[in-house]
Phi, psi and omega in degrees: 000042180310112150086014180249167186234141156223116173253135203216151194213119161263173213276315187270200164262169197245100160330151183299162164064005198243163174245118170292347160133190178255123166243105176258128157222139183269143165214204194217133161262137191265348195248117195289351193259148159308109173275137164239132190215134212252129172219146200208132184247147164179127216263113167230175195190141185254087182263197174283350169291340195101224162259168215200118161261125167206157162103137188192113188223202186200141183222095153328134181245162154202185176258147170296150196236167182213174173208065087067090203186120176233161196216169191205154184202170166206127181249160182242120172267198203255016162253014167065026193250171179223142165275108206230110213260106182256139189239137202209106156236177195214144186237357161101166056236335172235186216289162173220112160319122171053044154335122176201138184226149194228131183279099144292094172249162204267166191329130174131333178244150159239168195262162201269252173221178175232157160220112184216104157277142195098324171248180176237134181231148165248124159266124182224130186257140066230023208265192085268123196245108202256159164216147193263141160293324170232202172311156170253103172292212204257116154119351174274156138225187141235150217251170151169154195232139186223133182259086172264163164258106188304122139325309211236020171084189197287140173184185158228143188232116172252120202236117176267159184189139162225141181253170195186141205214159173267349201264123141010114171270051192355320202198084172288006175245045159244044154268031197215146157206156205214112162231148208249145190243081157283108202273126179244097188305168206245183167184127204276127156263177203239156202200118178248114160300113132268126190245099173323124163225132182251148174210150169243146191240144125252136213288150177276359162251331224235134179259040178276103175264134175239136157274113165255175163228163182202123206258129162219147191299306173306149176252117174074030210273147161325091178265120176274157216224121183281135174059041155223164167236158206234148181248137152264155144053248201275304129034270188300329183280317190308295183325269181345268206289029162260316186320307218286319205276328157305340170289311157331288194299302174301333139307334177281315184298314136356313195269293172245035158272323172323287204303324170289337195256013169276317189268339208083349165254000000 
C-alpha cells in the first residue's frame, strides 16, 4: 500500500474519558528480505483550542532466519551392527520449519531400525528420510539413530546426512556431514569335540570284527550297527576266552572218542 491513505471518520463526537473503538488495518508483505515500514497514523480532531495531529510509529518487518547445523557419529555394537547418531541444531536467531534430514546409506548395509521420537521417518533404501513434527527453536536440538548391518563382511562404509529446512538458512554449508566406519567384522570362535569310539561287531554267520573311530558331540557313546550285537572294551577279551575254551573242550572230546574207538573200551 505504497503512497496510500486510509481515512476512518467518526460519525458522532467523542465525550471526555470515553473510545471511540480500534481500527485495524492488515496488510500482507511481499518482500522476502528485511522490510522496514514507516506508517504514520494521525488523529486530528477540532476543539476550541483549535486543530491537533498526533500519534506516530515506524515498524519493522523481516523474515524468519534459521542457522542450521548437522552432526553425525557411530557406535559398532557388540552384535556386529553399527549405530549411527544424527544431531540436528538450530543456532537462531528464531524457530525452524519443517525439519527434514535425509540419511543417506552406502551400498552394503542394510537398515535395522530407526529411532527417532519426535520426527516421522520413511525408509527408501539407500534414503532413511526423517522430518521433525514441530518447530526447531533457536538454541535447540534434536537426535534420532538409524541401526544398519553389513551385507558384506569387514569393508569401509562412508554414510552421508543433510539437514533442510523452509525457514531462510544463515549459513548452508555446515548442513551436510559425513561419517566414515572401518568396519572390521568380529568373528566368534567354534569348538568341535571328538570322542573316538571302537567297537566290535559279531556277525550271526560270520565271527568278523571291526574298529572304527567315529566323531560325536555326546560322550563315548556305543553305535549299535542293526541285527549285529555289538561289543566294547573288556567285552571283546571275554568273548575271545569264551571261543577259546570251547574250542579246547571239543578237542578234548575228539581225542578221546578217537581213543575209545582204538582199545575199544
Amino acid at each position: 500500500m505504497a503512497g496510500q491513505n486510509v481515512g476512518c471518520s467518526h460519525d458522532a463526537a467523542l465525550d471526555a474519558a470515553t473510545s471511540a473503538g480500534d481500527i485495524t488495518i492488515v496488510v500482507e508483505v511481499t518482500q522476502d528480505s528485511e522490510l522496514t515500514v514507516s506508517n504514520e497514523s494521525e488523529v486530528g480532531y477540532v476543539s476550541s483550542q483549535g486543530a491537533h495531529t498526533v500519534s506516530d510509529s515506524v515498524l519493522t518487518f523481516r523474515e524468519p532466519l534459521a542457522d542450521l547445523l548437522v552432526s553425525k557419529s557411530h557406535t559398532v555394537r557388540s552384535d556386529d551392527s553399527i549405530e549411527w547418531t544424527v544431531t540436528v541444531s538450530n543456532d537462531g536467531p528464531d524457530s525452524a520449519d519443517d525439519v527434514t534430514v535425509t540419511d543417506t546409506l552406502p551400498s552394503g548395509l542394510s537398515v535395522v531400525s530407526v529411532s527417532a521420537p519426535g520426527w516421522t521417518c520413511v525408509v527408501s533404501f539407500p534414503a532413511v528420510t526423517c522430518e521433525l513434527v514441530a518447530s526447531l527453536p533457536a538454541g535447540s536440538e534434536a537426535s534420532l539413530s538409524v541401526v544398519t548391518s553389513s551385507m558384506v563382511g569387514s569393508a569401509t562404509f562412508d554414510n552421508d546426512v543433510s539437514v533442510d529446512s523452509s525457514t531462510t538458512d544463515l549459513d548452508e554449508g555446515n548442513n551436510e556431514a559425513q561419517e566414515s566406519v572401518v568396519f572390521v567384522e568380529s568373528s566368534l570362535p567354534t569348538t568341535t569335540t571328538t570322542s573316538p569310539v571302537t567297537t566290535t561287531t559279531l556277525g550271526s554267520d560270520e565271527g568278523a570284527s571291526e574298529s572304527s573311530g567315529s566323531s560325536n558331540s555326546s560322550t563315548g557313546a556305543t553305535q549299535e550297527v542293526p541285527g549285529k550285537l555289538a561289543l566294547t572294551g573288556s567285552s571283546s577279551l571275554v568273548t575271545l576266552s569264551f571261543s577259546l575254551l570251547v574250542v579246547g573242550a571239543g578237542l578234548f572230546l575228539l581225542g578221546a572218542v578217537s581213543q575209545y574207538r582204538r582199545t575199544g573200551v
